[in-house]
N, C-alpha and C positions, 0 to 999 in steps of 0.2 A: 504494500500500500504506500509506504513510505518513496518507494523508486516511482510508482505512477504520478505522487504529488510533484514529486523533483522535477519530473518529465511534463507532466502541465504545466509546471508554474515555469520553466526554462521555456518551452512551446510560444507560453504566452507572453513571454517578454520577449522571443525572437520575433514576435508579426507585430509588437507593437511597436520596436525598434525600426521595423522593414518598415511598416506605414508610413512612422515620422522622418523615413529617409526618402519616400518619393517623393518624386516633383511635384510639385502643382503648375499648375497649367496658369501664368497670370501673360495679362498683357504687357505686352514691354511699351516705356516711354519712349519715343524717339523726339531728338530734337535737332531745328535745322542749325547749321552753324553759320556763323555771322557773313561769312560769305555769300551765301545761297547757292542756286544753280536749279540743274534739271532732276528733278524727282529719283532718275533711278541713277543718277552717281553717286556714287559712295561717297567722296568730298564733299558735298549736297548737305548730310548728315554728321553730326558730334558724335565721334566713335566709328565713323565710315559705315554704318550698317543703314541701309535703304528699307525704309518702310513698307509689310506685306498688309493684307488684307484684317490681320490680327493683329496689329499694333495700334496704339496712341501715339497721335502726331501732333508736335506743335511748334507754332508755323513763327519763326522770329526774326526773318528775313524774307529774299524774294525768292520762292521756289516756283519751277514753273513744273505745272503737271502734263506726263505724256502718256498717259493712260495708264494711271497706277490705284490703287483702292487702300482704306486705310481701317481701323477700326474706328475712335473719335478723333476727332481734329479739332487744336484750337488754331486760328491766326491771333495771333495778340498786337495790340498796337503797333505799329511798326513793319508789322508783317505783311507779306504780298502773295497772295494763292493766284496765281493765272497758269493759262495754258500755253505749252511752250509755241514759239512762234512761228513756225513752218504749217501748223496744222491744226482742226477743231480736235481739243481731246477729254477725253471723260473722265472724270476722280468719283472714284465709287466708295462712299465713305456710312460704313456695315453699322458704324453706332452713331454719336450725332456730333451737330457739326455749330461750331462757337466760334463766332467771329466778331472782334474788335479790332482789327486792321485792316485790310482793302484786297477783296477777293472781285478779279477783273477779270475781262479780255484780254489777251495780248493782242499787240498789232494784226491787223486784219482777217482775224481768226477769232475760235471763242472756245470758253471753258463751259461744256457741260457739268455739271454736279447731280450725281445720284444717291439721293440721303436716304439713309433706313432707319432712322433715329429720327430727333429732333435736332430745331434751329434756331439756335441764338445769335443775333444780328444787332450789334452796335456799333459794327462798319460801315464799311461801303460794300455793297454788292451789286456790283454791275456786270456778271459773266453773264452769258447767252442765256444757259435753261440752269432751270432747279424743277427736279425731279423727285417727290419726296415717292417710293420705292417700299417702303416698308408695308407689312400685311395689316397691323394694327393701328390703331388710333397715333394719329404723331402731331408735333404743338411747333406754332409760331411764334416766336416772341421775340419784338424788334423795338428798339428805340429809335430805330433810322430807318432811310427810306430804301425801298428796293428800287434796283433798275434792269428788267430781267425782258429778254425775248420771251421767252418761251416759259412756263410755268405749270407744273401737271401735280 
């Protein structure tokens, strides 16, 4: 009886060891660096690591999007979300999207945005469309004015 207990009670400290040693799955911060650039260069980003579809972005310089997706994004004062300049391109961004610096067009082109979250707007938002994409209920909430082609 005695070797059974030793043998549960070692059992039950080895999975509860093994639990507290897996991962969790969290979303990583990204952040642009002072330079900016094109979405998918690694110079782009603080730490060189380019933003996938499961990260949090935030926007502290001028990044131009060429069809890349994010988890939430913020632009903060200062910051500039547009599409890079050769062509229309989409930023598909999975949770929501907060803006207090200037989310635009680039020259004779335009920046799609397709939101699956919500939208906070105390910039400027003057890109092409805003497409809000999610299955449930999603919220607007702006201190400033929109300037938007296209809006669904």
């Amino acid at each position: 009886m005695k070797n059974l207990f030793k043998s549960f009670v070692f059992l039950s400290g080895a999975a509860l060891i093994s639990f507290a040693l897996m991962p969790v799955k969290a979303n990583s911060q990204i952040v642009s660096a002072p330079g900016g650039g094109v979405w998918s260069v690694p110079a782009t980003w603080l730490g060189g690591i380019v933003p996938t579809a499961s990260d949090d972005v935030i926007i502290e310089s001028a990044v131009n999007v060429n069809g890349n997706s994010c988890n939430n994004i913020q632009v903060v004062s200062g910051g500039i979300l547009q599409n890079l300049s050769n062509n229309y391109y989409t930023l598909n961004v999975y949770g929501n999207l907060t803006n207090a610096g200037d989310v635009s067009n680039n020259t004779d082109f335009g920046l799609s945005l397709n939101v699956y979250g919500n939208l906070i707007n105390e910039g400027i938002m003057s890109n092409t469309s805003l497409n809000f994409c999610g299955s449930g209920n999603q919220q607007i909430s702006s201190g400033q004015p929109f300037s938007l082609a296209n809006f669904t």
